[in-house]
C-alpha positions, 0 to 999 in steps of 0.5 A: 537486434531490433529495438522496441518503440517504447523505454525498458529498464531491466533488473536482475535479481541483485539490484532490486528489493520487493517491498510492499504496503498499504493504506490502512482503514477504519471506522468505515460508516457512511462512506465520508472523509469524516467516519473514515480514519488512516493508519500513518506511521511517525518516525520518531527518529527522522520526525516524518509521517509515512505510510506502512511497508517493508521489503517481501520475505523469501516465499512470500506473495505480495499481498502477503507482504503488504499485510505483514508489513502492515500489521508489524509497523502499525500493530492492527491486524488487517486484511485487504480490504475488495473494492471496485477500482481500474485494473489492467489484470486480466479477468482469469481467462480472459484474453483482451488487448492491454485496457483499462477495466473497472472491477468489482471485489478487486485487491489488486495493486493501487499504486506502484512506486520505484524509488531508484536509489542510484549506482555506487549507494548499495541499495539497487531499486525498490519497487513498492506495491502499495494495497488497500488494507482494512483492521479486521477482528477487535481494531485493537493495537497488539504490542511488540510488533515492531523490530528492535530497530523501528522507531514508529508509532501508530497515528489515525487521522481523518482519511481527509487529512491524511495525505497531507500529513505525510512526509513523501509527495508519492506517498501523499498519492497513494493515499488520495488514490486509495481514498478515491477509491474507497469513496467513489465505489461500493467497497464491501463494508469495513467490518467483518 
């Protein structure tokens, strides 16, 4: 057996979780840090900021996760939100070497986060795709989205300030990689 010049770490299917999320938009109006709002989430309980996500059902895509677990922690339905944005995804067809291209439209990942817990806590590795995600139809907060056990609310803040508010120094950036983004390229328009 030969070995590979690079590191590689392997999961099987008992020690990891999928989870996905995303950083959440609104009042998208001139492309500034002072129209533009983020969606946080503050634990009640543990007294932090975070951004929304949660684990992937059974069945369910990715980005199908990080909207659902969006729309649940927050309460505002949302969709991913097409920007132009470095991507190492192949364009369909397409068969390149493995580089960096910028896209237009693209709901790729922004951001991926692998928090391994360690052996012997029982909760394996969890892999965090994080997505930009806009609020879509009225931006109106629906009640009862959260499970029994949740204990969250729902903050906007200037997506300037937004990453300095949250608790977790990964979590701190993803939100300015998203902002990047969503500042320095012609995103589609926030509302539908």
């Amino acid at each position: 057996m030969t070995g590979t010049p690079y590191t590689v770490k392997q999961y099987l299917a008992g020690d990891f979780v999928v989870s996905a999320g995303s950083v959440l938009f609104r009042d998208h109006l001139k492309n500034t840090p002072s129209n533009l709002q983020i969606c946080l989430i503050y634990n009640t309980t543990t007294k932090s900021y975070q951004l929304p996500k949660g684990r992937k059902d059974r069945g369910e895509s990715i980005e199908q996760a990080a909207v659902r677990e969006t729309f649940e922690e927050t309460g505002y339905e949302c969709e991913l939100w097409p920007q132009r944005m470095l991507t190492r995804a192949l364009v369909p067809g397409q068969n390149i070497h493995d580089v960096v291209q910028e896209g237009d439209g693209l709901v790729e990942p922004i951001a991926v986060t692998v928090r391994d817990y360690g052996e012997g806590t029982g909760k394996g590795t969890k892999i965090i795709w994080w997505y930009i995600t806009k609020v879509i139809d009225d931006g109106m907060q629906v009640e009862g989205t959260l499970l029994d056990y949740e204990t969250f609310e729902s903050v906007w803040v200037d997506a300037g300030s937004a990453a300095e508010r949250l608790t977790l120094e990964k979590e701190r950036e993803v939100v300015q990689q998203a902002l990047e983004i969503v500042l320095a390229k012609n995103s589609q328009p926030l509302e539908n």
